[in-house]
mmCIF file of the N, C-alpha and C atoms, coordinates in Angstrom:
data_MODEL
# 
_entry.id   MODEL 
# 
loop_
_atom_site.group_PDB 
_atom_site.id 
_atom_site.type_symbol 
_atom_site.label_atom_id 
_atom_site.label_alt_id 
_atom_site.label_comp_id 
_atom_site.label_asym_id 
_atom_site.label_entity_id 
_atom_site.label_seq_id 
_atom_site.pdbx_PDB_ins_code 
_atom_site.Cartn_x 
_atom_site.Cartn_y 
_atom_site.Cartn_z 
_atom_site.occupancy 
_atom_site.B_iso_or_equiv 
_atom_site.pdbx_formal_charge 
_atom_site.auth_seq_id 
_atom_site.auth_comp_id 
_atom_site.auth_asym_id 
_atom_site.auth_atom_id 
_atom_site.pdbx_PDB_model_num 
ATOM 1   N N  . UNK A 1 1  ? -20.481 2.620  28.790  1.00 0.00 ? 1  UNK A N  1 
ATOM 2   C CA . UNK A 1 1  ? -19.045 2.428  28.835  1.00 0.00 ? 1  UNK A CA 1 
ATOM 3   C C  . UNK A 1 1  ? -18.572 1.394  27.811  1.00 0.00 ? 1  UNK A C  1 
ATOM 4   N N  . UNK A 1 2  ? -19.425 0.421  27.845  1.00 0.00 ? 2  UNK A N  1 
ATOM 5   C CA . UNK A 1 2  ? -18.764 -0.633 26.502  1.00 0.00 ? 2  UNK A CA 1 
ATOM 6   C C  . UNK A 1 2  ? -19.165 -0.186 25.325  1.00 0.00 ? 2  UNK A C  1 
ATOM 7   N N  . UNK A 1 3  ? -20.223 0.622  25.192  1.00 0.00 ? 3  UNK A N  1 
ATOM 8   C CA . UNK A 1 3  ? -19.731 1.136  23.769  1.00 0.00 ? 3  UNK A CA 1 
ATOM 9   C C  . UNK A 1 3  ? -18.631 1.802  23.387  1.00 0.00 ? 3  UNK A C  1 
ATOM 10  N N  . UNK A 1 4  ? -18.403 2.687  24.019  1.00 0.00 ? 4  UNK A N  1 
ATOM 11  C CA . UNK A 1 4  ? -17.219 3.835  23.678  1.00 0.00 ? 4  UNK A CA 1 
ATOM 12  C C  . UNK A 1 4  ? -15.424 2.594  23.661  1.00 0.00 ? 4  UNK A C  1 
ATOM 13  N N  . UNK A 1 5  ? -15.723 1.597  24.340  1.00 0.00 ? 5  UNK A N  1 
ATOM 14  C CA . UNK A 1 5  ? -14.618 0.668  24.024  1.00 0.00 ? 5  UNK A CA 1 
ATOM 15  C C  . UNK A 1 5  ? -15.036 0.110  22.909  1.00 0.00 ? 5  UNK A C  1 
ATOM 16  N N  . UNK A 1 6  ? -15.825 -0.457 22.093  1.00 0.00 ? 6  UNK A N  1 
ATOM 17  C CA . UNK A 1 6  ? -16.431 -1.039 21.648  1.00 0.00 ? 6  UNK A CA 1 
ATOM 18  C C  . UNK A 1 6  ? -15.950 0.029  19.960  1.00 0.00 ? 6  UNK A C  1 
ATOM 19  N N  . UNK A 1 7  ? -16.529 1.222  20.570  1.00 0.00 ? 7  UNK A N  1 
ATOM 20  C CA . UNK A 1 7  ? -15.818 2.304  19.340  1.00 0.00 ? 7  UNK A CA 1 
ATOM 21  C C  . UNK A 1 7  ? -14.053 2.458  18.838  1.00 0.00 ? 7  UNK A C  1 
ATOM 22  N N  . UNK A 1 8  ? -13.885 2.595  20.360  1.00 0.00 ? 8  UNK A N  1 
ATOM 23  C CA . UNK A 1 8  ? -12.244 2.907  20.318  1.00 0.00 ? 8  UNK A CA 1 
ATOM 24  C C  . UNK A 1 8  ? -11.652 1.911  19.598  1.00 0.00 ? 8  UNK A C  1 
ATOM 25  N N  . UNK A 1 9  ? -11.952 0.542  20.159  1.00 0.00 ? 9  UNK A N  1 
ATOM 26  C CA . UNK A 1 9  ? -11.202 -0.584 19.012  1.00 0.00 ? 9  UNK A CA 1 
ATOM 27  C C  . UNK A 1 9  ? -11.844 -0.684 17.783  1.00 0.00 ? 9  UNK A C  1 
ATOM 28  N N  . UNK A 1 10 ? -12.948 -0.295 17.545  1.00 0.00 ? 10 UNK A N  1 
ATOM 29  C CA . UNK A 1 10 ? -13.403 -0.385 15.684  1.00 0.00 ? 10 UNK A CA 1 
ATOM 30  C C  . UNK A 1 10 ? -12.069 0.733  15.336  1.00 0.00 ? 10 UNK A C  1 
ATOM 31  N N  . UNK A 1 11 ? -12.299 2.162  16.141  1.00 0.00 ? 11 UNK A N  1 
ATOM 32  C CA . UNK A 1 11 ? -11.501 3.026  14.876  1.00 0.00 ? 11 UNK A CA 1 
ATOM 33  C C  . UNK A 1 11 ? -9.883  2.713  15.201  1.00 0.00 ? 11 UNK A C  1 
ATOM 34  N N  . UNK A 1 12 ? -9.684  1.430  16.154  1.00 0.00 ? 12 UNK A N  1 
ATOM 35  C CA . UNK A 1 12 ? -8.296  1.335  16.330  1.00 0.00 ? 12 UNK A CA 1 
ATOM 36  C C  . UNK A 1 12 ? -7.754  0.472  15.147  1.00 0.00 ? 12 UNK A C  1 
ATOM 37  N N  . UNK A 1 13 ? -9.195  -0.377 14.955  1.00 0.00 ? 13 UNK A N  1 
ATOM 38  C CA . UNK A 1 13 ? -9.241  -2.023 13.370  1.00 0.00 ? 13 UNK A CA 1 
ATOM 39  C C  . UNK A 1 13 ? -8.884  -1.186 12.109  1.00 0.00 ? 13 UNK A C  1 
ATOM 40  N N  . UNK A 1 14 ? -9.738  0.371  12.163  1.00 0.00 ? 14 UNK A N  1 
ATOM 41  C CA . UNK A 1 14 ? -10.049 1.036  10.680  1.00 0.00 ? 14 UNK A CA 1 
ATOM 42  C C  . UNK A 1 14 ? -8.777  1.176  10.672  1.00 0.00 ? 14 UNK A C  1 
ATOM 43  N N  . UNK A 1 15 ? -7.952  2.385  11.755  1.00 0.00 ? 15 UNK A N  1 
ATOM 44  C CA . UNK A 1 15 ? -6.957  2.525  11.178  1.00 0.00 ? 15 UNK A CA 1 
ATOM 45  C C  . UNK A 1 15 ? -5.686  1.323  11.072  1.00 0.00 ? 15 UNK A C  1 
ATOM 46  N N  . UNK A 1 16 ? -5.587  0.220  11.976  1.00 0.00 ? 16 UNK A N  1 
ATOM 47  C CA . UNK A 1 16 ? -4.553  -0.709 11.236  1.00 0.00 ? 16 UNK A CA 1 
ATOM 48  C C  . UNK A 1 16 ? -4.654  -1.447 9.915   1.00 0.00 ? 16 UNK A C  1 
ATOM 49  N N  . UNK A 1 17 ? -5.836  -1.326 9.163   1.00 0.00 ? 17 UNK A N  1 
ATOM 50  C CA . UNK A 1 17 ? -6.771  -1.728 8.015   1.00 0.00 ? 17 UNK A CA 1 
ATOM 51  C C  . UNK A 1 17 ? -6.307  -0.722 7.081   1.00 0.00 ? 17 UNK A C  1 
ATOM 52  N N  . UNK A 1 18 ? -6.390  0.819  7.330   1.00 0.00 ? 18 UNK A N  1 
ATOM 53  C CA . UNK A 1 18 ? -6.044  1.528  6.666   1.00 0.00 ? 18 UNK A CA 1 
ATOM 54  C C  . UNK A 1 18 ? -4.315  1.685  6.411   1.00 0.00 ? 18 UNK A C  1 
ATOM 55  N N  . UNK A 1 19 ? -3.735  1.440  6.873   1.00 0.00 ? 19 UNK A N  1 
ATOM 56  C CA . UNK A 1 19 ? -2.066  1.728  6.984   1.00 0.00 ? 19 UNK A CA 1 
ATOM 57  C C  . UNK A 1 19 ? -1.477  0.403  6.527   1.00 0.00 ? 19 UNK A C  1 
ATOM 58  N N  . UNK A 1 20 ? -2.382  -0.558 6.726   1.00 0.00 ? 20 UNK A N  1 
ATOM 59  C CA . UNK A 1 20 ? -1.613  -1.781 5.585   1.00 0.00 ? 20 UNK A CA 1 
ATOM 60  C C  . UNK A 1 20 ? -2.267  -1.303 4.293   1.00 0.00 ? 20 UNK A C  1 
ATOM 61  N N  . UNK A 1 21 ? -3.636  -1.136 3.943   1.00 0.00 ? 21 UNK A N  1 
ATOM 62  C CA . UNK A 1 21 ? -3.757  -0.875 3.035   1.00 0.00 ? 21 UNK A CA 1 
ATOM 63  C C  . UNK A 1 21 ? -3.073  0.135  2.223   1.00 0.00 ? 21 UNK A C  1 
ATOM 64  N N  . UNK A 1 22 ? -2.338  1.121  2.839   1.00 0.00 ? 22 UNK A N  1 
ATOM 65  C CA . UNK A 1 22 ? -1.587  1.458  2.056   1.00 0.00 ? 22 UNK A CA 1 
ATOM 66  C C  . UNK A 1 22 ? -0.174  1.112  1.763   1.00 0.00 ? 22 UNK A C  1 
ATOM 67  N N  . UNK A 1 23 ? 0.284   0.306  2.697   1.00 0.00 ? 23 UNK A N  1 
ATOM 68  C CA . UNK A 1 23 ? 1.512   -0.264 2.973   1.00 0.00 ? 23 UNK A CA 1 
ATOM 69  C C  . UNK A 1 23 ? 1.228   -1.456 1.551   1.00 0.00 ? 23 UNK A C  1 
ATOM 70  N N  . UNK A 1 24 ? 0.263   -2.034 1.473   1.00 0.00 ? 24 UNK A N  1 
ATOM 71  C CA . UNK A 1 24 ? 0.239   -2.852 -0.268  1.00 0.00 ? 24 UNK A CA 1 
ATOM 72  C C  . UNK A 1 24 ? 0.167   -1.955 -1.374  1.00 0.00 ? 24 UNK A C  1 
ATOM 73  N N  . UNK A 1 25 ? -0.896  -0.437 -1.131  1.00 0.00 ? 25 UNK A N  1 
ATOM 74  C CA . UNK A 1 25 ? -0.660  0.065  -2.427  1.00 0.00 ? 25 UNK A CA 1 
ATOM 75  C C  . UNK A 1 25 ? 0.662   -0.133 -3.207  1.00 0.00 ? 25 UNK A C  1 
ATOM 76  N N  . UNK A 1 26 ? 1.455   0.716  -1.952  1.00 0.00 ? 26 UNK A N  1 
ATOM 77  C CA . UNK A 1 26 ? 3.147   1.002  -2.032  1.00 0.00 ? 26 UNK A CA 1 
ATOM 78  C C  . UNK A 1 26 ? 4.146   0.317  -3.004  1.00 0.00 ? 26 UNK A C  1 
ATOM 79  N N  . UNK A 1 27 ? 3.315   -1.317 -2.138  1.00 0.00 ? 27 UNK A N  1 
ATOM 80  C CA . UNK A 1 27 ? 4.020   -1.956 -2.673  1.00 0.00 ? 27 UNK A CA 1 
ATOM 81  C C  . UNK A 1 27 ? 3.869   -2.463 -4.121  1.00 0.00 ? 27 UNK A C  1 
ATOM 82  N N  . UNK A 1 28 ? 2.815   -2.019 -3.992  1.00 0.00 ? 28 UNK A N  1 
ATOM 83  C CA . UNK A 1 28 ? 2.222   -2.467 -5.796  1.00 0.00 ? 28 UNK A CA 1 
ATOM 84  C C  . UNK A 1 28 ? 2.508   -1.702 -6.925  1.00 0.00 ? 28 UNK A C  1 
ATOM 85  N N  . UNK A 1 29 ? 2.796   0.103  -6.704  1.00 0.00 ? 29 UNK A N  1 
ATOM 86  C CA . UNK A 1 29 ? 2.859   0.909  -7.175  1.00 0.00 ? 29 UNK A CA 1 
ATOM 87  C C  . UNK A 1 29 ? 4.704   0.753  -6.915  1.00 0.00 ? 29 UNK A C  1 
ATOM 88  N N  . UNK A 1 30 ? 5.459   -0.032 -6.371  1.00 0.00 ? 30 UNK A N  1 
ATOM 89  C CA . UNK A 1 30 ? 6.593   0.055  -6.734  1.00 0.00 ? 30 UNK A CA 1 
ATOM 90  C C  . UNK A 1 30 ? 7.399   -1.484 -7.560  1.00 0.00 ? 30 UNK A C  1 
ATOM 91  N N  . UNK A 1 31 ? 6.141   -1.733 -7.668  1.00 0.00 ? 31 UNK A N  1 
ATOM 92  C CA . UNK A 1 31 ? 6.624   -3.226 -8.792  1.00 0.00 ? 31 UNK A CA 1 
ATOM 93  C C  . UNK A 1 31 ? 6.253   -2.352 -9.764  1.00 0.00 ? 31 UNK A C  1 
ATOM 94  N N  . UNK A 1 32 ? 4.983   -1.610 -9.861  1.00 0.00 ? 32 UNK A N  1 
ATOM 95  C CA . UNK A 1 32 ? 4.795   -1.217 -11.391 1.00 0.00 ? 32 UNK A CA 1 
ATOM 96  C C  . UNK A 1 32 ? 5.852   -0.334 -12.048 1.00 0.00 ? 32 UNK A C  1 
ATOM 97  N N  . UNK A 1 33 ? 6.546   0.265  -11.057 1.00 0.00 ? 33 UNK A N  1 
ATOM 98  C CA . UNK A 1 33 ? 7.646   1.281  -11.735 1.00 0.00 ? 33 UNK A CA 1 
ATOM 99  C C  . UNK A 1 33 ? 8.974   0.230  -11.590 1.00 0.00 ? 33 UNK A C  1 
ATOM 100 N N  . UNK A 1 34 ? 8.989   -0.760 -11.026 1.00 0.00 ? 34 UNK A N  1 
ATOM 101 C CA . UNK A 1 34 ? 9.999   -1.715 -11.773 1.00 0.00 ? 34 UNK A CA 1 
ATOM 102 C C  . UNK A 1 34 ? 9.649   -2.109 -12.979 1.00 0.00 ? 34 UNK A C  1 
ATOM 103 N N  . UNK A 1 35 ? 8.877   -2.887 -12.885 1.00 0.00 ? 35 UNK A N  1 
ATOM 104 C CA . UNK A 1 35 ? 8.394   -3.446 -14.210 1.00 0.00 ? 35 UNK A CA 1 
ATOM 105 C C  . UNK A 1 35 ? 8.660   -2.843 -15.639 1.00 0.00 ? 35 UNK A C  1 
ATOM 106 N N  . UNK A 1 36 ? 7.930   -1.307 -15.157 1.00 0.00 ? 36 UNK A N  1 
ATOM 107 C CA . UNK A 1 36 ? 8.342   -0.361 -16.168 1.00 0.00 ? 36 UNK A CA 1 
ATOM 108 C C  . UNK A 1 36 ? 9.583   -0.288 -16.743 1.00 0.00 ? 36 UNK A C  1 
ATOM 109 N N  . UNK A 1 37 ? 10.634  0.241  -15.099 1.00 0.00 ? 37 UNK A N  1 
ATOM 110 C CA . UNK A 1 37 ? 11.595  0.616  -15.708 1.00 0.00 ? 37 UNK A CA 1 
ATOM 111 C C  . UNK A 1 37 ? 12.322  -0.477 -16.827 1.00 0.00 ? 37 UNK A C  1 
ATOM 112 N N  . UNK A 1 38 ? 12.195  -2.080 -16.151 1.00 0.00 ? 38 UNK A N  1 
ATOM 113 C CA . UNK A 1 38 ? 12.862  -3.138 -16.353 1.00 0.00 ? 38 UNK A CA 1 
ATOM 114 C C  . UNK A 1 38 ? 12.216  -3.328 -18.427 1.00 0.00 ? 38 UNK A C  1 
ATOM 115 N N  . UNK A 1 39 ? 11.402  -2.799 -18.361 1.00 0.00 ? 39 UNK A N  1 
ATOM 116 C CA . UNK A 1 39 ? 10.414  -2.858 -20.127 1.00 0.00 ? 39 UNK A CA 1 
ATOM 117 C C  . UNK A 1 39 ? 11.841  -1.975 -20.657 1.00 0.00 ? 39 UNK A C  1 
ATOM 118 N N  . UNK A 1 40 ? 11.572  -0.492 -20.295 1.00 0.00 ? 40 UNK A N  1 
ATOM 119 C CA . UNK A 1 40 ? 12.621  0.477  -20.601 1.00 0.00 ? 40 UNK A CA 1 
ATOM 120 C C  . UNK A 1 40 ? 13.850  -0.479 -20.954 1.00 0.00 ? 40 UNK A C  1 
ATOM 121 N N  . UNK A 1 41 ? 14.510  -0.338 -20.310 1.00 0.00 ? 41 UNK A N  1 
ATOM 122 C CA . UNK A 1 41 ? 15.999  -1.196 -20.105 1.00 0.00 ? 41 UNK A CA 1 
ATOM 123 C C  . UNK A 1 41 ? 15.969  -2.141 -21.423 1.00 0.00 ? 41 UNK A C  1 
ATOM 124 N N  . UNK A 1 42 ? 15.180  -3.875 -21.252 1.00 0.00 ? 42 UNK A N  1 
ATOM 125 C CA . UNK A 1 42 ? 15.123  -4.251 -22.056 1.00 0.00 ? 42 UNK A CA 1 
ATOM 126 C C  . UNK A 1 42 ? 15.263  -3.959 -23.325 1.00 0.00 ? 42 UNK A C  1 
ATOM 127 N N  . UNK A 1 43 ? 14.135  -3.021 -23.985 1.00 0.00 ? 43 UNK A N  1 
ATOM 128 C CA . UNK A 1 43 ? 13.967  -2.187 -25.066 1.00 0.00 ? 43 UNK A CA 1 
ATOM 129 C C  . UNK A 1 43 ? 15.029  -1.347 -25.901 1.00 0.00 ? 43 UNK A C  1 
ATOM 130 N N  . UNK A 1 44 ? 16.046  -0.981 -24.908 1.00 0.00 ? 44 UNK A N  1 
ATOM 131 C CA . UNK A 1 44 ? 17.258  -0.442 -25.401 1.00 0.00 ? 44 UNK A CA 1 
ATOM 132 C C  . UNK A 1 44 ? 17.045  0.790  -25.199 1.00 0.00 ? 44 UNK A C  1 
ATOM 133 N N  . UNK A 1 45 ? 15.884  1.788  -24.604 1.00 0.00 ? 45 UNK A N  1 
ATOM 134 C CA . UNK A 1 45 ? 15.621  3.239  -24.698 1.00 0.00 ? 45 UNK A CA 1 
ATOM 135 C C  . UNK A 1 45 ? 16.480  3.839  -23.425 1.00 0.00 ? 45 UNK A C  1 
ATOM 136 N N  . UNK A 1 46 ? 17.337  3.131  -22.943 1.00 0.00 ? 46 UNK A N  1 
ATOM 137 C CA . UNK A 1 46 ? 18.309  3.778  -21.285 1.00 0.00 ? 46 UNK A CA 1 
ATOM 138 C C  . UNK A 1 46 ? 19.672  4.253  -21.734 1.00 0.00 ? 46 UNK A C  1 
ATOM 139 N N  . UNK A 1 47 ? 19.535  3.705  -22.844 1.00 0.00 ? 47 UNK A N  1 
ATOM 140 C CA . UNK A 1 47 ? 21.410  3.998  -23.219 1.00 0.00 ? 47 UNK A CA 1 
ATOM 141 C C  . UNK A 1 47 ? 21.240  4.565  -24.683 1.00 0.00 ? 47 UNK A C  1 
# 
């Protein structure tokens, strides 16, 4: 019996581990398309 609890909360850790981890990709992959755009802009290529 304590294993199978013992399981349930590992794959309960993986997945809150997994869903921030993507919750930073997100966030990382939406600075880079600021960044970008903000290069763009600068550059004069928007207008």
């Amino acid at each position: 019996m304590a294993g199978r609890d013992r399981d349930r909360a590992k794959d309960a850790r993986q997945r809150q581990l997994r869903s921030r981890n993507l919750a930073v990709l997100a966030v990382l992959a939406a600075l880079a398309v600021l960044f970008y755009v903000i290069t763009i802009v600068k550059m004069g290529g928007a207008g």
